[in-house]
N, C-alpha and C positions, 0 to 999 in steps of 0.2 A: 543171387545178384541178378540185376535185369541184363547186363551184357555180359558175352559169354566171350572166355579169351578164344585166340585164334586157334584151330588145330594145329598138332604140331604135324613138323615135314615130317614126309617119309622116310626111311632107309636108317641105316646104322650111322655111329658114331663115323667112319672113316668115311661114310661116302657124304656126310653131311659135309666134315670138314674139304674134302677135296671139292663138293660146290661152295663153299664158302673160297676158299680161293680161287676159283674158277671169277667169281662174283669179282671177287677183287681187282682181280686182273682185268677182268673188263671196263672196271673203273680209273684204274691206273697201272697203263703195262709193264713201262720201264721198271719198276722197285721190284718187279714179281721176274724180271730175268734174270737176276742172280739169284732171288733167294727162293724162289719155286719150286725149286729141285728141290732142297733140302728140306722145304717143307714138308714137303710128301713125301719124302724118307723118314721125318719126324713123326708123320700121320701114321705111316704105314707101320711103325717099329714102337707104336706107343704112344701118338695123338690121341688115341681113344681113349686114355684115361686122364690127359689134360683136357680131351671137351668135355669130360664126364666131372669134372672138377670146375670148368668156368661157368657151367649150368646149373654149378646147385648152392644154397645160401652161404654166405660167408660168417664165419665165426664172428660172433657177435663182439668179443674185441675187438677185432682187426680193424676195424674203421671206427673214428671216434664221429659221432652226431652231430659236434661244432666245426667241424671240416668243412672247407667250401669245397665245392664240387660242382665239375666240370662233367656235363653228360658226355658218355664215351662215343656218341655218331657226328660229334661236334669236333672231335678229334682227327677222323679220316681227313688226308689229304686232298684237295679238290684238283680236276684235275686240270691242268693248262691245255685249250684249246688248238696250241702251238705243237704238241708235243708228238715225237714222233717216235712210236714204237720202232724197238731195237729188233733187227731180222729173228734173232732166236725167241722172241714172245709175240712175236706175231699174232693180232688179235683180228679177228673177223668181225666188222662194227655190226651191232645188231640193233634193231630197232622193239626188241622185248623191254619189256618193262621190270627195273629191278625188283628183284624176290622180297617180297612182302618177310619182313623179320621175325623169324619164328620164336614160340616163346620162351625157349631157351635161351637164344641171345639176347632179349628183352633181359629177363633175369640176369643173364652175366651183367648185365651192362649197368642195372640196380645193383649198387653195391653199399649204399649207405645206407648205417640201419639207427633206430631211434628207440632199439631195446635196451639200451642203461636208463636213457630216460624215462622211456614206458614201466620201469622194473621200480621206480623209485617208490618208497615205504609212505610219503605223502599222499599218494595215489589210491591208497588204499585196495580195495577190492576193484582193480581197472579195468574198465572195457576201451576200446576204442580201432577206428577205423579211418585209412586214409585213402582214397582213391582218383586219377585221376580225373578231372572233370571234362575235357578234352577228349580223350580216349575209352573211358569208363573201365581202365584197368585198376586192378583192386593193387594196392598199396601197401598196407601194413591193415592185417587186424590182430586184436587180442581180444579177445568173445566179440570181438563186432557184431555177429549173428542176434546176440542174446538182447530179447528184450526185458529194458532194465528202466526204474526211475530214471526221469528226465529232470526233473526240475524246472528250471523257467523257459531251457529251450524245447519245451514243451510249444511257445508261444508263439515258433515259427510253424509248425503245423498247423496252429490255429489260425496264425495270419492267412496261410494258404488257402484252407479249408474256407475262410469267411470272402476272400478274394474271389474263390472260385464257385461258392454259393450265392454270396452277395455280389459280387463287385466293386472294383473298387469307387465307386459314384452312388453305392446307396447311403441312403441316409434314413436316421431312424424316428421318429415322431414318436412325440407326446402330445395328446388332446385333450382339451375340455370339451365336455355334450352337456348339451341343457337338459334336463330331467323332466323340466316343469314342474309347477306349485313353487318355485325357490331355489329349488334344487340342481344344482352342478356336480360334478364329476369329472377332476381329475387322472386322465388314463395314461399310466405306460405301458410302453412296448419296446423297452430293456435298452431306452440312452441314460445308465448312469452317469452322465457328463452333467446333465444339466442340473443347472448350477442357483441358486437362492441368489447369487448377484455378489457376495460378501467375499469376493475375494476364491480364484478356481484355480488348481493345477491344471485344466482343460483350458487353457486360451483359445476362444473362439465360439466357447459352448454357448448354447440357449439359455436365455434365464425366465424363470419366475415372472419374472417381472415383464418379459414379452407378452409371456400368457395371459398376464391380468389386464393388463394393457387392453387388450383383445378384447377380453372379457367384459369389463367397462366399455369399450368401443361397443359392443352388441346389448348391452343390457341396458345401458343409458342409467335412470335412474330407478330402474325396478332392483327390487331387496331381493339378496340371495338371503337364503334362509336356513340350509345345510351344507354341507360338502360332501363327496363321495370320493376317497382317495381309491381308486382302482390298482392294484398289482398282480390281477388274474389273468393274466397274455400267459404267463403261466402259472404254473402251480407253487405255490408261496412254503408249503409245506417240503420243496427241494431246494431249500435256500442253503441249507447247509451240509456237507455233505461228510459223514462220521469221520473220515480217515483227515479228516484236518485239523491242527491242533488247535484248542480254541483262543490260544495267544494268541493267533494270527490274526485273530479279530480285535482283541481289545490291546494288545499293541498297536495293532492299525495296516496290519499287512493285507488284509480281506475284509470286506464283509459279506454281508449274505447277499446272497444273489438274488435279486427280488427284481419282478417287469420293470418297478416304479421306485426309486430312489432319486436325492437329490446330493450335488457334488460328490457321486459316489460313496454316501452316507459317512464322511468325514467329519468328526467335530469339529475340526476347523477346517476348512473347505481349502484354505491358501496351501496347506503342508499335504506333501504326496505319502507320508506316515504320519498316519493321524487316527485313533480308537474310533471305531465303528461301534453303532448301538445293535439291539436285538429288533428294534421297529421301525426298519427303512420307512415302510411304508407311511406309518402312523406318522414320522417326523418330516416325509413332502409331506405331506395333506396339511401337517403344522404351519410348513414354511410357505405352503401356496395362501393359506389364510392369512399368512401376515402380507406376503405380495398383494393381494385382495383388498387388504386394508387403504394399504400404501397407494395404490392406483384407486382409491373413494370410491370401491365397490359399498353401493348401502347395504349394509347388515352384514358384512364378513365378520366383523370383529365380534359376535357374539354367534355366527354358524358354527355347531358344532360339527367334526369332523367323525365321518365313519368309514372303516375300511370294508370295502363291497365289490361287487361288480356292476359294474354300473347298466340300467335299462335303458339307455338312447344309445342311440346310431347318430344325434343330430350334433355334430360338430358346431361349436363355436369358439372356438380358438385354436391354435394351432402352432405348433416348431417343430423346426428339422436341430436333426444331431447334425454335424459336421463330415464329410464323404466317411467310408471305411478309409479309403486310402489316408485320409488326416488322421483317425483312430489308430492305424496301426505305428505310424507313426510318432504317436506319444505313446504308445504303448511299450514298443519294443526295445528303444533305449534307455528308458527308465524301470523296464520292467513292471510295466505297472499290473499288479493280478485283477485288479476293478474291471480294468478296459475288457483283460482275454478273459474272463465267463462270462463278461456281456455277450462278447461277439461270440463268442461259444453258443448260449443259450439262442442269441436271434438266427443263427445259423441252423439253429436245429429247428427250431419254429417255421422259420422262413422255408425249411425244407420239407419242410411236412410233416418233422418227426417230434411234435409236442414241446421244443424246448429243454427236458428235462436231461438229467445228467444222465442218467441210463439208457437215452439214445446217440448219443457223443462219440461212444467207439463208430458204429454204424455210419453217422453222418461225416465223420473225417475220411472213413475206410474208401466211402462211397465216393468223395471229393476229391480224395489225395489220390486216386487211380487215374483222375483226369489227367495228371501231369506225368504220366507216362512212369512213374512209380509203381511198388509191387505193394500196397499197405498190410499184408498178409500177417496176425498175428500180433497186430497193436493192439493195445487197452488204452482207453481214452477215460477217465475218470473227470478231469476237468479241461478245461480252456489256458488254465495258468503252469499247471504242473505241481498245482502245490501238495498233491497225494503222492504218496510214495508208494501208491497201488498203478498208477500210471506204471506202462511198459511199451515202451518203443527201442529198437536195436540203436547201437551206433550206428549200423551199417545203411536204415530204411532214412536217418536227419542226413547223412552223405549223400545220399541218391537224390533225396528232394531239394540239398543245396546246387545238383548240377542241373536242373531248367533253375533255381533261384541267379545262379551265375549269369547265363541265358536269357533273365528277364522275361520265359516264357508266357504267355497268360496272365498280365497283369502283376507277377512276382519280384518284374523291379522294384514295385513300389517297396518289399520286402529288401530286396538286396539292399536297396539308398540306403535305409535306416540303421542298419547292423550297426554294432557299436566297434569302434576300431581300435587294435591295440596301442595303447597309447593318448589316442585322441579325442572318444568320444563317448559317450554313454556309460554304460557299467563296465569298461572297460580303459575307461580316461585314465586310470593310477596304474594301469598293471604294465608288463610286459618292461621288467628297471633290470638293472643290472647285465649280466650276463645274457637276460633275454632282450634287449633293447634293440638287438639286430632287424628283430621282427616288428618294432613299432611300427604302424602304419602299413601292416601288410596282411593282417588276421580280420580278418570281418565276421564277427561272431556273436552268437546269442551265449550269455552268461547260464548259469542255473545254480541256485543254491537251497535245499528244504537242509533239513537236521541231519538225514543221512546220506546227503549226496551232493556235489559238488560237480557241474557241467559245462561244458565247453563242446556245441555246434556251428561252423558254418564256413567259408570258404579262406585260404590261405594265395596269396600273391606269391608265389614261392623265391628263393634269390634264382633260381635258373628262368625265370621267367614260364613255369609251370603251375598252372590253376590247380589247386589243389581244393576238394573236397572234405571235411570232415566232423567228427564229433568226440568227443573222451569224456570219460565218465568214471568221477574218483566216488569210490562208492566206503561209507562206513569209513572215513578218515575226519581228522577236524577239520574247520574251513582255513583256518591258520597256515595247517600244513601243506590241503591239497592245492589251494590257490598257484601257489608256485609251483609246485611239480605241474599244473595243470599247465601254466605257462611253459615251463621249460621243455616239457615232451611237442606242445605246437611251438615253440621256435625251433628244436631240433628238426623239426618235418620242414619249416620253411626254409632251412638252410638244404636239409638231401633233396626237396624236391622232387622232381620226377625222376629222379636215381634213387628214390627211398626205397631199401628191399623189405619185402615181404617177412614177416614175423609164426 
């Protein structure tokens, strides 16, 4: 973990407890003159095997998970200004500062545990980690440590990562350059937003149709004569990467990750699941030819289309993608996997590290330490999460949700968007029944591939405690784990920062 608990005090069982009441008394003397004496006859005759009982975890029965609870320092009496110690407790007013709470009594005082729910058979192979955000005390884990498939909250790392390489104000270009003799060229540099014009899940995005526009505006009436569709910003040969199943493309979940695509290579550009082709590239060059047409470039209609790298530098057309900050955006509540290997891939380019998937671990590891994170021990495979070679802990998406809480560096833009339980994104249906308590208090990124089912991001807790985390139902069906996944984060919202350690 990055923070470390407090050390504990010094001395034994008996002399902790007699400053423990010592403490007390100075907060409130009158209650501690009758019963003072007898305490320290209790301490002295066998206290020390009741502190050595309220310091250590409580049977995982003995408190149910759906209990409200009340933190136990919320309970001391306060004390009246007015009051006047009784001659035999006589207090010496001091002006020390009270004893920082050691973490023993932290512990007693955690007494709510979310082990039935974390144990349930839905969950399958579970990790998961709760901490608070506030404090940076660890919470509850179960293999927290263990890095494991993520899933799609894979795409809060990534959001980070592009926030903190890009920022959120870059924007990404697509050019035309004149070649000469005819010849144009079509170039990306990995906005698959932009859009043919027919209809986009990106509202907002660049189209086609700007470009031609353009392109007509500078050519006037000279004849193009070829076209050059460019996808080489990077390597077109890492468009797809083996550990992904190839449904995911011709379902419509993915497609290949290529510089140069148009409405994120959707056959139908309107629907956010829609079958991807094998030739992003080839099918812009197709749809810039028909833009070409459409704006009375002479001679589009009969330019054939090659895919190359293009020999001019000499720009004549020009669009911007829309900020990152608008990117992650549409990304994060719908999950979209198009959006996170774009900004995966420009992030690694932009970084100096080629774009390709095999600099991804490197370029997150290198970004994610900015935000005061330990990223020790991640595997980055993609941008979306949709490999189940990906391995990140519960514990390292808890730590990066508390600067997300924080807003640190750009990271609200992360926090706004999170889908809420109940209300919004990929989380608008869940959170019914029995878990309904927490509607509107979970702000979380979803995950789902074939063998994993996930849940990161921060909890409103009912005690009014920020809570940090992520669970990860591993090898169960999606059927099953969805609710246990719920039901383990509403039991955490209801203990709160009285959740005990597991």
């Amino acid at each position: 973990m990055s923070e470390q608990s407090p050390e504990p005090s010094a001395g034994g069982p008996v002399s902790r407890s007699v400053a423990a009441l010592r403490a007390s008394a100075n907060r409130r003397p009158v209650p501690w003159a009758i019963g003072g004496l007898v305490a320290v006859l209790v301490v002295g005759s066998g206290g020390a095997v009741a502190v050595g009982a309220a310091s250590g975890e409580q049977p995982r029965a003995a408190v149910s998970a759906s209990a409200s609870r009340t933190p136990t320092a919320s309970a001391t009496p306060t004390v009246s200004p007015s009051a006047s110690p009784e001659p035999t407790a006589t207090v010496t007013p001091s002006a020390k500062p009270k004893p920082t709470p050691t973490p023993s009594a932290r512990a007693a005082a955690r007494t709510c545990s979310i082990a039935g729910a974390a144990s349930a058979s839905g969950l399958g192979r579970f990790e998961g980690y709760v901490m608070n955000a506030t404090t940076g005390e660890e919470l509850f884990s179960r293999d927290g440590g263990t890095p494991a498939q993520t899933g799609s909250v894979m795409k809060t790392l990534t959001s980070a990562t592009a926030l903190a390489v890009l920022g959120g104000d870059h924007t990404i270009p697509t050019t035309v350059t004149d070649e000469g003799d005819g010849t144009i060229a079509l170039v990306g540099h990995g906005d698959a937003t932009l859009s043919a014009g027919n209809g986009t899940v990106y509202p907002g995005a660049p189209t086609l149709q700007q470009l031609a526009q353009q392109v007509k505006a500078r050519l006037g009436d000279a004849p193009v004569r070829s076209i050059v569709a460019d996808g080489t910003w990077w390597s077109e040969a890492d468009a797809w990467h083996p550990t992904w199943p190839v449904s995911e493309r011709t379902i419509g979940y993915q497609p290949e990750v290529t510089a140069l695509m148009v409405d994120g290579d959707r056959a139908n550009p309107a629907a956010a699941t829609s079958p991807r082709s094998e030739d992003p590239i080839g099918r812009a060059g197709d749809a810039f030819r028909t833009a070409l047409v459409n704006a009375g470039v002479v001679g589009a209609a009969t330019a054939p289309v090659t895919k190359r790298a293009t020999t001019s530098q000499a720009t004549i057309a020009q669009v911007q993608s829309q900020p990152v900050s608008t990117l992650i955006g549409q990304m994060i509540p719908n999950s979209d996997n198009t959006l996170a290997e774009m900004l995966a891939r420009v992030s690694s380019k932009e970084a100096g590290a080629g774009g390709t998937a095999a600099s991804l671990t490197g370029v997150y590891v290198s970004a994610l330490r900015g935000y005061g994170v330990d990223p020790a021990g991640i595997t980055i495979i993609d941008g979306s999460g949709e490999s189940a070679a990906n391995a990140v802990s519960p514990s390292f998406v808890a730590h990066l949700m508390v600067p997300v809480t924080r807003g640190e560096r750009g990271l609200g833009t992360l926090a706004s968007v999170l889908p809420v339980s109940g209300v919004s994104g990929t989380l608008s249906s869940r959170f019914t029944g029995a878990n309904a308590d927490a509607r509107g208090k979970v702000h979380a990124k979803t995950g789902w591939i074939d063998s994993a089912n996930t849940l990161g991001g921060f909890i409103d807790a009912a005690d009014g405690t920020k809570l940090t985390f992520a669970f990860y139902a591993i090898g169960s069906s999606r059927a099953a784990a969805l609710p246990a996944l719920d039901a383990v984060t509403a039991a955490a919202y209801r203990c709160g920062g009285s959740l005990a350690a597991s």
